[in-house]
C-alpha positions, 0 to 999 in steps of 0.5 A, spaced: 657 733 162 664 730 161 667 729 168 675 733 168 680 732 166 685 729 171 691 733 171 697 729 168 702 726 173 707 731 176 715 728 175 718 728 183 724 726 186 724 726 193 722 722 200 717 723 204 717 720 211 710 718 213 706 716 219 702 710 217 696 709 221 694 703 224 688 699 219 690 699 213 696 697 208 702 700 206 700 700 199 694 703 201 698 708 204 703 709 199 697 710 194 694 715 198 700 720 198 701 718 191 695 720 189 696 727 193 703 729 190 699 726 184 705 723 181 708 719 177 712 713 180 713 711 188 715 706 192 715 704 200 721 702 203 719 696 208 712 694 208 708 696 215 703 690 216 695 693 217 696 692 225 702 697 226 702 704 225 709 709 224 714 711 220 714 709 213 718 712 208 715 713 201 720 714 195 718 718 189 722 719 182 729 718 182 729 716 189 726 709 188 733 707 186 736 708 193 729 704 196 733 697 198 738 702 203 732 702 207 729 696 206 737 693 208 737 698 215 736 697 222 729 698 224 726 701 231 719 699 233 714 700 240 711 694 240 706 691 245 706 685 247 700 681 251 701 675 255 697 668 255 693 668 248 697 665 242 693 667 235 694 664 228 696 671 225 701 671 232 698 678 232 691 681 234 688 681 227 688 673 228 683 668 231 685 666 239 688 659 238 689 659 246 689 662 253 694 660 259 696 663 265 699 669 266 704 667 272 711 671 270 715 676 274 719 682 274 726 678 274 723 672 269 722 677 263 727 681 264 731 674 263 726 673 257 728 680 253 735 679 255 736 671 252 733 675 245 738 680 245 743 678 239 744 674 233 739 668 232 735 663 227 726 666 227 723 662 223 717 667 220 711 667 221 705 661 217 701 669 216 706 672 212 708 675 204 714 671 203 713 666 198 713 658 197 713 656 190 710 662 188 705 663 193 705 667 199 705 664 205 699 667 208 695 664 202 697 656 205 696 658 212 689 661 210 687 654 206 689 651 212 696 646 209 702 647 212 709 649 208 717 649 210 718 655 213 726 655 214 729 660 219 732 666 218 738 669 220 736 675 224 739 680 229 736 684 235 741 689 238 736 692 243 730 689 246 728 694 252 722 694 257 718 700 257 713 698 261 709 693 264 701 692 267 700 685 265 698 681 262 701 687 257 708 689 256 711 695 251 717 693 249 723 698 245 726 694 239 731 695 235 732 690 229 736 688 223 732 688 216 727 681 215 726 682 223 718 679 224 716 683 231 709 678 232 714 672 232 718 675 237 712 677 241 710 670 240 716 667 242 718 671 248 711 669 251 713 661 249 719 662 253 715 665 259 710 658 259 704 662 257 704 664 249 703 671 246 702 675 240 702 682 238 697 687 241 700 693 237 706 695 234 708 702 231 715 703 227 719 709 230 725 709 226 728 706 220 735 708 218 737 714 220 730 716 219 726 718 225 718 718 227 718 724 229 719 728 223 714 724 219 707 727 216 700 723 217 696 724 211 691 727 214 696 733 215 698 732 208 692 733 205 690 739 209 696 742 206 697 746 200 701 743 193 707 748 195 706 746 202 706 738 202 711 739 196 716 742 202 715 736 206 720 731 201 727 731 203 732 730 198 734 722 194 740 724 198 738 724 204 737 715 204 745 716 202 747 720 208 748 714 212 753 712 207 761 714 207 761 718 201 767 720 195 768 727 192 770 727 184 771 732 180 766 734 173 770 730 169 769 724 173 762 725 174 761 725 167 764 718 167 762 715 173 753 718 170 755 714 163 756 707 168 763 707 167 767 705 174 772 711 177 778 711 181 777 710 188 784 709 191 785 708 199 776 706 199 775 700 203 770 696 199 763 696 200 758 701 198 760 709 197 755 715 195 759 719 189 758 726 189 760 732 185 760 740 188 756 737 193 751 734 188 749 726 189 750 723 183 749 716 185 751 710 189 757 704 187 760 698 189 767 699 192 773 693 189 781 694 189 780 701 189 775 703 184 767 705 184 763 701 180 756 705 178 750 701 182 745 706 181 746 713 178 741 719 178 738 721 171 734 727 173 734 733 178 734 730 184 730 734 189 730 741 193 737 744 193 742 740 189 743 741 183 741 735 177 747 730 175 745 732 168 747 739 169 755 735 170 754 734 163 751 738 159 757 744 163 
C-alpha cells in the first residue's frame, strides 16, 4: 500500500509570533511551523541560538518581503549571566576555559552594567555564523585557527539588573540589531575581574512585538487548522512601526506597477504606502517622492483586502 499522499502546500501571508524553546535551532523552529501550517514559503526574522529560548517571529508568503524590518529593530532579552567561568562558546553550550573568584559587589556591578549602556564597538564572538572568507566563524574557532573579527558598532539603550544571587545575574537588555548577548555577558564579567558567560537567555521583544502574544508550538500543534490559522497576524503588522502614506486608487496602481509616486512634505527615509487602509507596500522616501522597495503581490492576510483587487477595480 502507497503511503498518502501529502496535501499540497497551502499559500499564506502572515506573521506568526512564536515562542521558541530553548535546544533547538530557529531553523529547526521555523521548519516545525512551517510544516504545521503546511505552507509554502516562510522565513524568520533574527536567528535565536539553540540556548535562548522567546520571541521569534515567523514570516509567511508575502510577508517575507518585510522580513529585514525586524532583522534592523531593537531587540529586548532576559539574559542570565554567571560570573567566574569563561567558556569557549562564551555561552554554557561551550567548554570551560576558566574559573576565577567571584568577589564583586552591589555598587561594582551596577558601575558595570552602567559603563555598557550606550553606543560602542563588540567585537563578535570566535562561535558564531558571520562569515570569513565564505566560511562561518564557528567552522575556524571549531578547527582551532584564529581569524579577524573586527568590532562592531552596536547600541545598548537599556542594561538593567533584575536580580542578583551570585555567582548568577539576570539582567533586562535592550539592544540594537547585531547585539551578541553572550559577548556582552562576557565582557561585563571581564570588566568585574572574574570572567563570564551566558547561562540563559530568552528574547521578550522584537520590534513592536512582544513575548507574551506569541504561541509555542506544542500549543499550535494542539490547535485546529482554523485555530492556528487565527493566530497570523497580518504583513502589515511588521510596517505598523513605520510612518505611513495614504493614495488614492489611481496612485496605488502605480506605486503596485513600481512606479514612484508623490510624497510631498514626507521626510526621507522609509514610508509604509496604503490605500483604503490596504497596505500596499514599503518605499524609499528622497525629494518628495516614494520610490517602490517592496510591494505586495497578493492578499495580504485576514481583514485587508488584496492590492490586486486596486487593480482590477
Amino acid at each position: 500500500m502507497s503511503a498518502p499522499r501529502r496535501p499540497p502546500r497551502r499559500r499564506i501571508d502572515g506573521v506568526l509570533l512564536l515562542d521558541k524553546p530553548a535546544g533547538i535551532t530557529s531553523n529547526a523552529a521555523l521548519g516545525q511551523a512551517k510544516r504545521l501550517y503546511n505552507a509554502e514559503k516562510a522565513g524568520h526574522t533574527g536567528t535565536l541560538d539553540p540556548l535562548a529560548s522567546g520571541l521569534l517571529p515567523l514570516c509567511f508568503g508575502e510577508a517575507t518581503k518585510f522580513a529585514q524590518l525586524l532583522l534592523d529593530a531593537p531587540k529586548r532579552y532576559v539574559a542570565t549571566i554567571r560570573f567566574g567561568v569563561t567558556t569557549t562558546t562564551q555561552d554554557a553550550e561551550g567548554d570551560v576555559v576558566a574559573t576565577r573568584p567571584v568577589a564583586f559587589d552591589a555598587a561594582d556591578l551596577a558601575a558595570a552594567l552602567a559603563h555598557f549602556v550606550g553606543p560602542q564597538a563588540q567585537v563578535p564572538p570566535a562561535h558564531s555564523a558571520l562569515k570569513f572568507r565564505g566560511r562561518p566563524h564557528y567552522e575556524y574557532a571549531r578547527a582551532g585557527i584564529d581569524v579577524p573579527r573586527p568590532p562592531r558598532e552596536i547600541v545598548i539603550h537599556a542594561l538593567t539588573l533584575v536580580a542578583s544571587s551570585p555567582p548568577d545575574a539576570i539582567v533586562d537588555v535592550l539592544c540594537s540589531k547585531g547585539t551578541y548577548v553572550r559577548s556582552l555577558a562576557a565582557d561585563l564579567g571581564e570588566a568585574l575581574g572574574c570572567g563570564a558567560h551566558l547561562a540563559a537567555l530568552r528574547r521578550t521583544a522584537s520590534g513592536g512585538f512582544d513575548i507574551r502574544d506569541a504561541h509555542s508550538i506544542d500549543a499550535l500543534a494542539a490547535m485546529d487548522p482554523g485555530q492556528r490559522d487565527a493566530c497570523l497576524l497580518a504583513p502589515s503588522a511588521l510596517t505598523a512601526q513605520l510612518p505611513g502614506m495614504d493614495v488614492d486608487g489611481a496612485t496605488a496602481r502605480r506605486f503596485l506597477q513600481g512606479v514612484a509616486v508623490p510624497a510631498p512634505g514626507r521626510p526621507e527615509g522609509i514610508l509604509a504606502v496604503y490605500a483604503d487602509a490596504t497596505l500596499l507596500g514599503i518605499a524609499d522616501v528622497a525629494a518628495g517622492w516614494a520610490r517602490p522597495r517592496r510591494v505586495l503581490a497578493a492578499a495580504p492576510g485576514a481583514n485587508e483586502r488584496s492590492p490586486g483587487e486596486l487593480l482590477e477595480n
